[in-house]
DODREN-713454 format. One line per field, with one value per atom (N, C-alpha, C): z, y, x negated; atom name. Coordinates in Angstrom, 1 decimal. Each point is the difference from the previous one (the first is absolute). Example, Ala and Ser with C-alpha at 12.3 -4.5 7.8 and 13.67 -1.06 7.14 Angstrom:
// DODREN-713454
Z <- c(7.8/0.0/0.0/-0.7/0.0/0.8)
Y <- c(-5.7/1.2/1.2/1.1/1.1/1.1)
X <- c(-13.2/0.9/-0.9/0.4/-0.9/0.8)
atom <- c(N/CA/C/N/CA/C)
***
This chain:
// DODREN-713454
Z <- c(-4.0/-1.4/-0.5/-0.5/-1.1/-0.7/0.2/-0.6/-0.4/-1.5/-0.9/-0.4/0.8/0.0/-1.1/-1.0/-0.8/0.9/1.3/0.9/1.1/0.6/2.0/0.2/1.1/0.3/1.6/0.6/1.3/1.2/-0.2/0.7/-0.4/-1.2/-0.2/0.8/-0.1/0.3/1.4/0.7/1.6/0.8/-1.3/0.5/-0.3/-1.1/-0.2/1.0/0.4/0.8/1.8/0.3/1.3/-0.1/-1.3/-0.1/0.1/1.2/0.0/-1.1/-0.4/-1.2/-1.1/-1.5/-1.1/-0.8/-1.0/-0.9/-1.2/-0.6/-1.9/-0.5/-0.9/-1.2/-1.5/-0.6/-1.1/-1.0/-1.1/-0.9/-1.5/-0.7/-1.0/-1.0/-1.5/-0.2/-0.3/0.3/0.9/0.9/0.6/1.0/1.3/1.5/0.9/0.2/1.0/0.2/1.4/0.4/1.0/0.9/1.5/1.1/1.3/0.2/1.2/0.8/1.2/1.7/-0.3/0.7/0.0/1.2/0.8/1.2/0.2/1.4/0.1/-0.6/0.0/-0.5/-1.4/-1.3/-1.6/-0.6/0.1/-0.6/-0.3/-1.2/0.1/-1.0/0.3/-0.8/-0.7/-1.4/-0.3/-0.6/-0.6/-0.2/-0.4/-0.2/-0.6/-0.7/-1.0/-1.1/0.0/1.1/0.3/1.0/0.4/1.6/-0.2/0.4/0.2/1.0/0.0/1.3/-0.3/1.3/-0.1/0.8/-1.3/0.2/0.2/1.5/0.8/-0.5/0.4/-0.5/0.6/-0.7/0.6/-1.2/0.2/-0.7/-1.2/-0.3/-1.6/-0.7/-1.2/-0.6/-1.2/0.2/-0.5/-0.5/0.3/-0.5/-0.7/0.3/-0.9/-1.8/0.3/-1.5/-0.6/0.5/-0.4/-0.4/0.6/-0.6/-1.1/-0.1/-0.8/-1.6/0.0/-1.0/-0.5/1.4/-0.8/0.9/0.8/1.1/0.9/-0.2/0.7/1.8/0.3/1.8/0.6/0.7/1.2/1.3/0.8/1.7/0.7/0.7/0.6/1.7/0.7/1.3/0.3/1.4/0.7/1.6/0.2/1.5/0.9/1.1/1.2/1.1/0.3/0.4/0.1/1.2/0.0/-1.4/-0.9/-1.3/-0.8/-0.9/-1.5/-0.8/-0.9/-1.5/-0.1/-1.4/-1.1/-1.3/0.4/-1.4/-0.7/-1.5/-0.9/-0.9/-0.4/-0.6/-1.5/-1.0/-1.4/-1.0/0.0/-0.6/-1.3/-0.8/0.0/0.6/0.5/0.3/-0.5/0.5/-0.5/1.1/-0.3/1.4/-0.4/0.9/0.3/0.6/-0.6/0.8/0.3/1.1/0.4/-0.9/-1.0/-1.6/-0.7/0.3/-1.2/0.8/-1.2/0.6/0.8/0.6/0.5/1.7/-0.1/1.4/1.0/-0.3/1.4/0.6/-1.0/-0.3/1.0/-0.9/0.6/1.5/0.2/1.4/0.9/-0.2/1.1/0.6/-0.4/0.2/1.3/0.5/0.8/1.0/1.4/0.8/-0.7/0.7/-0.5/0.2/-0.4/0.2/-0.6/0.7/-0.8/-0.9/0.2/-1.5/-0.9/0.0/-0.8/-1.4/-0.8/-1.3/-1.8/0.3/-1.3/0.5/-0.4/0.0/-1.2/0.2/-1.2/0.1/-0.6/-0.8/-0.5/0.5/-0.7/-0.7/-1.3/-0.2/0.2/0.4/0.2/-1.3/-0.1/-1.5/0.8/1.1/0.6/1.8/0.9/1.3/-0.3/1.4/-0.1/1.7/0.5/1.7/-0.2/1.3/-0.3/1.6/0.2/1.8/1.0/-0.2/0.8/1.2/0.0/1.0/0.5/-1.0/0.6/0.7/-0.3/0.6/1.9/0.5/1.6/0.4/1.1/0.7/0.6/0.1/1.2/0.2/0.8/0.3/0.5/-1.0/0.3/1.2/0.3/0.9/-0.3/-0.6/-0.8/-0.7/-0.9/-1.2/0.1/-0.6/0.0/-0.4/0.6/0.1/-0.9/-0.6/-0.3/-1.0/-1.1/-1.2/-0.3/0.8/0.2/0.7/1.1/0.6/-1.0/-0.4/-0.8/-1.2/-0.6/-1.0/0.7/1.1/0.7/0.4/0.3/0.3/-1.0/-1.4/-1.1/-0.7/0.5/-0.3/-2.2/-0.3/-1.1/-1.1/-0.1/-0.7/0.0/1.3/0.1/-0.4/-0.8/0.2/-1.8/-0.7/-1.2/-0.6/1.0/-0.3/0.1/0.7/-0.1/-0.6/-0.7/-1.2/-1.4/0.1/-1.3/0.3/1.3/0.1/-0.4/0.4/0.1/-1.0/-0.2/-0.5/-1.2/-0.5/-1.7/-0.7/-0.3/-0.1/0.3/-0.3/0.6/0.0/0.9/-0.2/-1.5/-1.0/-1.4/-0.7/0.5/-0.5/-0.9/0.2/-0.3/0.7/-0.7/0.5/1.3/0.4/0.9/-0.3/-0.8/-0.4/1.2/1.0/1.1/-0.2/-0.8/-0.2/-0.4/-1.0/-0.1/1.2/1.5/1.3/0.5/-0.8/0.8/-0.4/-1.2/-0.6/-1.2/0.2/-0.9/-0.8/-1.0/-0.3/1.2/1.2/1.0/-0.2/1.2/1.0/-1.1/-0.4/-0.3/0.6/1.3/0.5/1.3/-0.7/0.2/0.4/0.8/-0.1/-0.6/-0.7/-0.6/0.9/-0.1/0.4/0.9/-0.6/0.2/0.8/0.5/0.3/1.7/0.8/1.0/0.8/1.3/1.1/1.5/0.6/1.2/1.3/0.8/1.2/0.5/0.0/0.8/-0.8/-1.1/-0.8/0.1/0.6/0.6/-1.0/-1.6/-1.0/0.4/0.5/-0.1/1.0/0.6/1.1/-0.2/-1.7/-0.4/-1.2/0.3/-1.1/-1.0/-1.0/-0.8/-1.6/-0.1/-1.7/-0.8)
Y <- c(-37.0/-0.1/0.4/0.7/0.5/-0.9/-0.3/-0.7/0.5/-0.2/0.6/-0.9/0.3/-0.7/0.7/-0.6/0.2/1.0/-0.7/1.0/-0.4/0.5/0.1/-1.4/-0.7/-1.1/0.3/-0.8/-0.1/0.5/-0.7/0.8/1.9/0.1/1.4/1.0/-0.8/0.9/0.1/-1.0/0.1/1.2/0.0/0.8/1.5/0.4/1.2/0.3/-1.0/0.3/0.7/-0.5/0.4/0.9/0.8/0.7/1.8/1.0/1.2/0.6/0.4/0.9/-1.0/1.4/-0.6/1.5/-0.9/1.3/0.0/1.2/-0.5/0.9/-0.2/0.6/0.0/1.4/0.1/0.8/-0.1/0.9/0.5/0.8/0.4/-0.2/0.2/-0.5/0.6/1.3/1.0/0.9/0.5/0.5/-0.2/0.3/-0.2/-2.0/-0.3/-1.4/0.5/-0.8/0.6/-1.7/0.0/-1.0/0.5/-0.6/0.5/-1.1/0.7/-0.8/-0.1/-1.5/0.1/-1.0/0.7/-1.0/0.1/0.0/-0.5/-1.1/0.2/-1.7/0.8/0.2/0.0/-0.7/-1.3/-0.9/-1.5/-0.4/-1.1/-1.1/-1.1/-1.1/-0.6/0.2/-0.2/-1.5/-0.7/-1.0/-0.4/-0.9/-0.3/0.6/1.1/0.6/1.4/0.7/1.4/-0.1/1.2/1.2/0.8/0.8/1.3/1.0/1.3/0.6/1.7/0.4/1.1/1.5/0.6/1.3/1.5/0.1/0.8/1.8/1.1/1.1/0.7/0.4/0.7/0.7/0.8/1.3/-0.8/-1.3/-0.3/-1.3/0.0/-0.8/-0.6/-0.5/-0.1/-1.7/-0.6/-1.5/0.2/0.7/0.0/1.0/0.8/0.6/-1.7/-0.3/-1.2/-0.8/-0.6/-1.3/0.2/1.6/0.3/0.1/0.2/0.0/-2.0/-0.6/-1.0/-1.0/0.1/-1.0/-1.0/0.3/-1.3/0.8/-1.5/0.5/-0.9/0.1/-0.9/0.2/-0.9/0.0/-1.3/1.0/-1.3/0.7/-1.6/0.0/-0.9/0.8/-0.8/-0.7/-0.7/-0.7/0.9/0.9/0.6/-0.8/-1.3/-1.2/-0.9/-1.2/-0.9/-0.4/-0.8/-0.5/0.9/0.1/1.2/-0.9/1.3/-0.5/1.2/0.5/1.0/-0.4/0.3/-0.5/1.2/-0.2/1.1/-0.7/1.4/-0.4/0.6/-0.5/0.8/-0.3/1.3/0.0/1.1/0.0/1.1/1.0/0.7/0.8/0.9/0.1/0.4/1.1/1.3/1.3/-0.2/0.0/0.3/1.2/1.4/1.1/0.2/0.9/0.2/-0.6/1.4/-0.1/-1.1/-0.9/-0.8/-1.6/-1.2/-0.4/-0.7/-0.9/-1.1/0.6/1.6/0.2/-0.7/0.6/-1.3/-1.0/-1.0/-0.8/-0.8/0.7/0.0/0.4/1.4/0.7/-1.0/-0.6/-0.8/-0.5/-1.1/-0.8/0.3/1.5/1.0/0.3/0.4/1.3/0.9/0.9/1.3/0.6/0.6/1.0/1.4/1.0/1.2/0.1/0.1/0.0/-0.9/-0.8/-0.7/0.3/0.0/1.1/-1.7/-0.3/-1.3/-1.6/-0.5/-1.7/0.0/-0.9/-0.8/-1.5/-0.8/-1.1/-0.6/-0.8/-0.7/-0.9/-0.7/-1.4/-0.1/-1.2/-0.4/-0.8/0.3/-0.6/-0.8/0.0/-0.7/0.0/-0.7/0.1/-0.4/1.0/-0.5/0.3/-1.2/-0.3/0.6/0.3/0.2/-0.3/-0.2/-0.2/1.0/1.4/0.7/0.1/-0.5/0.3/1.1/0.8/1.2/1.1/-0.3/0.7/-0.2/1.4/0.0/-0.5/-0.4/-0.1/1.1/-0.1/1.0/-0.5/0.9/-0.8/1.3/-0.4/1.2/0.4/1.2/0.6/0.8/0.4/0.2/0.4/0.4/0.5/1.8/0.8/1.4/0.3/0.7/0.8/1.5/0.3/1.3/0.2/-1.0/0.3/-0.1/-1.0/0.0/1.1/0.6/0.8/1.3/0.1/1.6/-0.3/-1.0/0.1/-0.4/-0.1/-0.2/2.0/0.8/1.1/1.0/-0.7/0.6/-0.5/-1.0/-0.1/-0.7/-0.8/-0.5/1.0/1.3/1.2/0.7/-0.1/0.9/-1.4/-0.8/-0.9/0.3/0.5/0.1/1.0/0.9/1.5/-0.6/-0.7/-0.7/-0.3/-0.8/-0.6/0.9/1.2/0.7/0.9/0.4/0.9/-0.9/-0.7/-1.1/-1.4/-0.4/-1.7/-0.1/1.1/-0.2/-0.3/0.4/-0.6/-0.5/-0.6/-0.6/1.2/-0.9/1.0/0.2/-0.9/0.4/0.7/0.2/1.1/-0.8/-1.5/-1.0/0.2/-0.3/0.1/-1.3/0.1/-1.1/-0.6/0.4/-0.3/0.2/0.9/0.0/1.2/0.9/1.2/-0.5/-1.1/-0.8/0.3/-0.2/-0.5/1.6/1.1/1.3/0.3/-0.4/0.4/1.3/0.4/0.7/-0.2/0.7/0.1/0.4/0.3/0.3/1.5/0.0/1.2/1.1/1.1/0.5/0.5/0.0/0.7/-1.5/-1.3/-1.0/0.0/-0.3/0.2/-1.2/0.6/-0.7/-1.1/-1.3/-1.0/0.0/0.9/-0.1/1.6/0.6/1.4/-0.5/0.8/-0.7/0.9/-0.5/0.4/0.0/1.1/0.5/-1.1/-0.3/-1.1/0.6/1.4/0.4/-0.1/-0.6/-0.4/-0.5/-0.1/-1.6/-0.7/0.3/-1.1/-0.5/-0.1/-0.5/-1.4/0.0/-1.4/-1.1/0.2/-1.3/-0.8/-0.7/-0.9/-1.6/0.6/-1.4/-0.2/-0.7/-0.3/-1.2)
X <- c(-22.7/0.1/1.4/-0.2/1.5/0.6/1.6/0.8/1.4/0.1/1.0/1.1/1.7/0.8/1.2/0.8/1.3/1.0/0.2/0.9/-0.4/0.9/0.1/-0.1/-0.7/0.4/0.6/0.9/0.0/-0.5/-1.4/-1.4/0.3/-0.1/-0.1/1.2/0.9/1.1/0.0/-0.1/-0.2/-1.0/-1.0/-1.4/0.7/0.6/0.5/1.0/1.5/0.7/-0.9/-1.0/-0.9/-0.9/0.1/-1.1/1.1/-0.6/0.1/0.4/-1.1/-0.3/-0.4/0.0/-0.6/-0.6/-0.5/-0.8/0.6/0.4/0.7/-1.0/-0.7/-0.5/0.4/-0.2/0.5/-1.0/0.2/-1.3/0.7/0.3/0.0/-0.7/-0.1/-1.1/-1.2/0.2/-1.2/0.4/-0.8/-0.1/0.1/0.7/-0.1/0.4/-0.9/0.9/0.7/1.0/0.4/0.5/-0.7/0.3/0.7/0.9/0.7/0.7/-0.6/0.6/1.3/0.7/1.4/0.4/0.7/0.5/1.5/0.9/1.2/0.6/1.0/1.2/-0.2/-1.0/-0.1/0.0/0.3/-0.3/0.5/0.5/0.9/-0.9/0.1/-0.3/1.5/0.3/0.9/0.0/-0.5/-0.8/-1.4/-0.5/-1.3/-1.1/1.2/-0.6/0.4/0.9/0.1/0.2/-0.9/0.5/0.2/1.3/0.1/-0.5/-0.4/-0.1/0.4/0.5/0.7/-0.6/-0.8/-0.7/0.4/-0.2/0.8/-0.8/0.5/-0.2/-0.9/-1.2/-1.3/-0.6/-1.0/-0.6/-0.7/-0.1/-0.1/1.0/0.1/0.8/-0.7/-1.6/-0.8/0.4/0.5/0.4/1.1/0.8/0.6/0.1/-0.8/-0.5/-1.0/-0.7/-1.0/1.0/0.9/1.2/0.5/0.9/0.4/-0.9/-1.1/-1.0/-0.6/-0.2/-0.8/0.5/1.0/0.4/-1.1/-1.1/-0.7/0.0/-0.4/-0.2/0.0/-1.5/-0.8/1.2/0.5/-0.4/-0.5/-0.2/-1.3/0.4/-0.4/0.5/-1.8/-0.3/-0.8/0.0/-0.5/0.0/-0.8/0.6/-0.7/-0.5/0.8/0.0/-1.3/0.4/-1.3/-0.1/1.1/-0.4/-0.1/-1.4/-0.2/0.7/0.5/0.7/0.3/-0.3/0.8/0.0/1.7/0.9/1.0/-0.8/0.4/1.2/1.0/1.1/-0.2/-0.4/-0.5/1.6/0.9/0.9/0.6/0.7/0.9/1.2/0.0/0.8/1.3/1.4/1.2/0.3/-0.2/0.5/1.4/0.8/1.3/0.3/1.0/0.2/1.4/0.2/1.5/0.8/-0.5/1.2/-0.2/-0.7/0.3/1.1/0.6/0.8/-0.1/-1.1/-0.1/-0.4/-0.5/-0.2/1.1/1.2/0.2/0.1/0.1/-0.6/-1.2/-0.9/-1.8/-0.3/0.7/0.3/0.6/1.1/0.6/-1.0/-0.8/-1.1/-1.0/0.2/-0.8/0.9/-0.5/0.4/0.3/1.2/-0.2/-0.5/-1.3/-0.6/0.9/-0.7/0.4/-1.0/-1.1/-1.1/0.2/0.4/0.3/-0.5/-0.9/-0.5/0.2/-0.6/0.6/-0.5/0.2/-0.1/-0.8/-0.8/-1.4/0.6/-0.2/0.6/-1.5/-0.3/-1.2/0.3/-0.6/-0.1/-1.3/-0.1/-1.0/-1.2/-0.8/-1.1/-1.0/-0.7/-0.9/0.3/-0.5/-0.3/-1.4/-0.7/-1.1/-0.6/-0.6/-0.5/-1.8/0.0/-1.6/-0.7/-0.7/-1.1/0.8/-0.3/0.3/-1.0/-1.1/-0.6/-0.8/-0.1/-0.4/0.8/1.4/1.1/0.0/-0.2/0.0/1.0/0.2/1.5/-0.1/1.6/0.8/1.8/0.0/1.3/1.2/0.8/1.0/0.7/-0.4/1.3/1.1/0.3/1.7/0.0/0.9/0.5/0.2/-0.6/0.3/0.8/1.3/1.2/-0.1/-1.5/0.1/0.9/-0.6/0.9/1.7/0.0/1.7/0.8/-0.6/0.6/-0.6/-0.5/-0.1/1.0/0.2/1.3/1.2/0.1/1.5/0.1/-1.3/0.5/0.1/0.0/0.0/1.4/1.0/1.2/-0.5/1.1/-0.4/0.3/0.3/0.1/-1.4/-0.5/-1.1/-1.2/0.3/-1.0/-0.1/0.9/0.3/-0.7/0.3/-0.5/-1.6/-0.4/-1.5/-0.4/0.8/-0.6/-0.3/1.0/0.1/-1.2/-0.6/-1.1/-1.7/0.6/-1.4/-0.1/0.5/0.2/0.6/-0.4/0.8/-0.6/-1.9/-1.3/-1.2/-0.1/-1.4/-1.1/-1.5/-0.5/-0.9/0.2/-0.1/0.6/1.3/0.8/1.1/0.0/1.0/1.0/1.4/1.2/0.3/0.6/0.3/1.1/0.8/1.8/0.9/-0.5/1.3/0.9/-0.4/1.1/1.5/-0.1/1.5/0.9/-0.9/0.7/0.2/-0.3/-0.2/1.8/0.8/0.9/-0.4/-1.3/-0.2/-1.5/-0.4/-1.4/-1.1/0.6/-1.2/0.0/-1.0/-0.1/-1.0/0.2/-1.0/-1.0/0.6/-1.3/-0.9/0.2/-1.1/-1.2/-0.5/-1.7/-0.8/-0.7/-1.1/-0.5/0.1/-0.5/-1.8/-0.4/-1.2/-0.4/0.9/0.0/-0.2/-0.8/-0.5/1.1/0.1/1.0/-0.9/0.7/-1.0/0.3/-1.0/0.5/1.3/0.5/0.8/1.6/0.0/0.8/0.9/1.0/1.2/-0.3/-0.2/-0.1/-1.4/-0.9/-0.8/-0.4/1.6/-0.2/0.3/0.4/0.3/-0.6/-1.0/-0.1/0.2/0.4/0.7/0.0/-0.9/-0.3/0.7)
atom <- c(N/CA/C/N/CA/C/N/CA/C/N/CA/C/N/CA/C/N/CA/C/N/CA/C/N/CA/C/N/CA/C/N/CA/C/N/CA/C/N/CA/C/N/CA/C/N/CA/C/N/CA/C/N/CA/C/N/CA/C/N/CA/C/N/CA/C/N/CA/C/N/CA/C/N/CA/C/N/CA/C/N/CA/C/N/CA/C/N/CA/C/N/CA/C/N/CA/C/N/CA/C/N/CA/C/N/CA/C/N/CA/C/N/CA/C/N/CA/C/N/CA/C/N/CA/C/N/CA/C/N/CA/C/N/CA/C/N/CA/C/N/CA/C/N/CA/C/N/CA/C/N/CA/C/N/CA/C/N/CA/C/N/CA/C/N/CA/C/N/CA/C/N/CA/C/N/CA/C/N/CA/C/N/CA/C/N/CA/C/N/CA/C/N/CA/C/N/CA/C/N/CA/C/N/CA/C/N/CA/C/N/CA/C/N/CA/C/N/CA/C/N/CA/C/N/CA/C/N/CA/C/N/CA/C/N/CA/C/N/CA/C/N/CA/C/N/CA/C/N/CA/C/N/CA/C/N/CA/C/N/CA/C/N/CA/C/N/CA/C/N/CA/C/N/CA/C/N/CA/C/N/CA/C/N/CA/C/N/CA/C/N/CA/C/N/CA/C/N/CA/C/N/CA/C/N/CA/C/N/CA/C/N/CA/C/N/CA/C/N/CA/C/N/CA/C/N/CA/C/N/CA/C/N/CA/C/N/CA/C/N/CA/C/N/CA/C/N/CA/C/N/CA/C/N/CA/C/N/CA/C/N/CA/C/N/CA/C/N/CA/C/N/CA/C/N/CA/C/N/CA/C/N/CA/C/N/CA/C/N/CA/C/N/CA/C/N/CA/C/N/CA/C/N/CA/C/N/CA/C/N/CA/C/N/CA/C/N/CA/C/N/CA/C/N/CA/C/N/CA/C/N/CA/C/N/CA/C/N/CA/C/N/CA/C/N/CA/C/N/CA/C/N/CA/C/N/CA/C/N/CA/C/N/CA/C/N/CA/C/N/CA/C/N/CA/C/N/CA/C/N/CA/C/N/CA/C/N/CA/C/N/CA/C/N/CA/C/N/CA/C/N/CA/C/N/CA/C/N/CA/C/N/CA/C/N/CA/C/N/CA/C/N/CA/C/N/CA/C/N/CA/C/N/CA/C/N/CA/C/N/CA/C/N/CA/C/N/CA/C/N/CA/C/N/CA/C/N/CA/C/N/CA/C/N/CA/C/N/CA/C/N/CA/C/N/CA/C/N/CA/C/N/CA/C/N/CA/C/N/CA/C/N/CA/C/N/CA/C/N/CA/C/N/CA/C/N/CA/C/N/CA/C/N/CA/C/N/CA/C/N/CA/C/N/CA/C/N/CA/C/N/CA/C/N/CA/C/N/CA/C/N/CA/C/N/CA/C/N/CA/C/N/CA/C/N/CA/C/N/CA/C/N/CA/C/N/CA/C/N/CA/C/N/CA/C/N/CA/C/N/CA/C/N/CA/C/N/CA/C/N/CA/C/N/CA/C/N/CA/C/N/CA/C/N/CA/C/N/CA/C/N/CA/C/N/CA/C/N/CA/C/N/CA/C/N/CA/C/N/CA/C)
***
């Protein structure tokens, strides 16, 4: 049975600190919705009523055109584990980028990554628990190295030049607000968000919404 709490209690936060991964979803208020996988050390419980988490650099920047338009944004974490539970975080959201001031701020809070692409800022408006029993188990065997290591062999210049090709808009053709962080208006020669890329692509080994 689903149960709807003001903020994080105790319980909640314990369950998030042990949990792998998470899911963030975001929506516009048409067009694509957009959900995406997120694992490593992303994630901070700052108190009761915000988490931050820090969204590393891959071929969309689909949460962040959605924030910047209407700020809302689900994450939700579930149990792989003997005990079921999934518990959703129903908040508003604040993108933080290079250029703006509080990145370091926000950034400290993290590893350094080299992808490192912006920080989200939740407040929190509801928590909400649910059974979780239809959720399979499984049980992790490690953390994938891909994505880090393709922006460590892309150096944090060549992670830039990334962004201005790819992640300037969504795939609505919303801005994302990261050109601030390019030092200029951006790349003209950008690709279209939605312009497909061949498997044999280096761009294409990295995904991150």
């Amino acid at each position: 049975m689903a149960m709807q709490f003001e903020q994080l209690t105790e319980e909640h936060q314990a369950f998030i600190k042990e949990q792998a991964m998470f899911f963030v979803a975001t929506a516009d208020t048409e067009g694509y919705v957009n959900l995406s996988p997120k694992g490593m050390d992303s994630l901070r419980i700052v108190d009761e009523r915000r988490v931050d988490w820090l969204n590393l650099t891959g071929s969309g920047n689909e949460s962040a055109a959605h924030v910047r338009r209407t700020g809302r944004m689900t994450i939700m974490f579930c149990s792989f584990g003997e005990k079921p539970l999934i518990l959703r975080l129903y908040g508003q959201a604040k993108v933080i980028h290079e250029a703006d001031n509080e990145w370091n701020e926000a950034i400290s809070h993290f590893p350094a990554f080299t992808g490192a692409r912006q920080v989200f800022r939740v407040a929190l408006d509801m928590v909400q628990t649910s059974c979780g029993y239809s959720v399979p188990k499984f049980q992790l065997l490690e953390e994938r190295s891909t994505l880090t290591d393709w922006a460590d062999s892309n150096g944090r210049e060549g992670i830039r030049s990334y962004w201005a090709k790819k992640n300037q808009r969504s795939l609505d053709g919303q801005e994302t607000g990261i050109a601030a962080s390019l030092g200029a208006a951006g790349d003209p020669g950008a690709r279209p968000a939605h312009q497909k890329v061949s498997p044999a692509d280096p761009e294409a080994t990295s995904e991150s919404s």
